[in-house]
N, C-alpha and C positions, 0 to 999 in steps of 0.2 A: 504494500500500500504506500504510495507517497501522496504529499501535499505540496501542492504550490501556494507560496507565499511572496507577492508582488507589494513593491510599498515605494512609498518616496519618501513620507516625512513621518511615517508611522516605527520610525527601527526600536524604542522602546519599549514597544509592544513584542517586538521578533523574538528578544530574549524570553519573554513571557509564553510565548506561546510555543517557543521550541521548546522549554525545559518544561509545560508539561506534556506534548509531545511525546517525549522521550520517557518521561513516567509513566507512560503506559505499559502494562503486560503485556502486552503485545509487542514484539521487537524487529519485527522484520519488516522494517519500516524504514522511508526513505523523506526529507524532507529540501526541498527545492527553493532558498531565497531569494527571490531575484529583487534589488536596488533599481527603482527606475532612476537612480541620478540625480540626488537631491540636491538643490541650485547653492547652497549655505554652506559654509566649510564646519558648520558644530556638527551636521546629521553628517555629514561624511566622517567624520574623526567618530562618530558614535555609529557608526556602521561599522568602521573598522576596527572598533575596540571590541564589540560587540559579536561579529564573524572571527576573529582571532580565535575567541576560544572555543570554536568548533570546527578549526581549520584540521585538525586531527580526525576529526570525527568523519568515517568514510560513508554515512548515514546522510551526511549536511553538503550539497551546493549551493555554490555561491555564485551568483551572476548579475555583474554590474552593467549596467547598461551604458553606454557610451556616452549617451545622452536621451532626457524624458521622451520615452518613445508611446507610454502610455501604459493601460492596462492592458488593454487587449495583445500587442504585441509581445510585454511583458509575460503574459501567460503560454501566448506560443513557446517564447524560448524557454521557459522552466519546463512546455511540454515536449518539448525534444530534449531536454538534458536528463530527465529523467530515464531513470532504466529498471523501473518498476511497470508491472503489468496495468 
């Protein structure tokens, strides 16, 4: 099972929502972060603080988008990086 998780200025929420994620029983799980690009240097330095401690974790991608390409697009690319059913 994986989740896509698309955001621009919501990355507070990501650590919340991955760690309970990951508290679930269920462990064969995949979760997909895609950054649409947030325009402010504080969400970027809390993106990156924040994706750091799951840069290990082979359950957790990360995909920064180059520039605000939106939701819609944002979900396509977390659904091609995924490699969950």
């Amino acid at each position: 099972m994986e989740k896509l998780i698309p955001f621009s200025i919501a990355i507070v929420l990501v650590h919340v929502v991955l760690s309970m994620f990951f508290s679930q029983t269920y462990q064969n799980i995949e979760a997909v972060v895609i950054d649409d690009n947030a325009k402010d240097e504080q969400s970027r330095a809390a993106t990156a603080e924040i994706m750091q401690k799951y840069k290990d974790d082979p359950r957790v991608k990360f995909i920064l988008n180059p520039k605000q390409y939106g939701g819609a697009i944002s979900r396509n690319a977390g659904i091609e990086a995924a490699d969950g059913e």
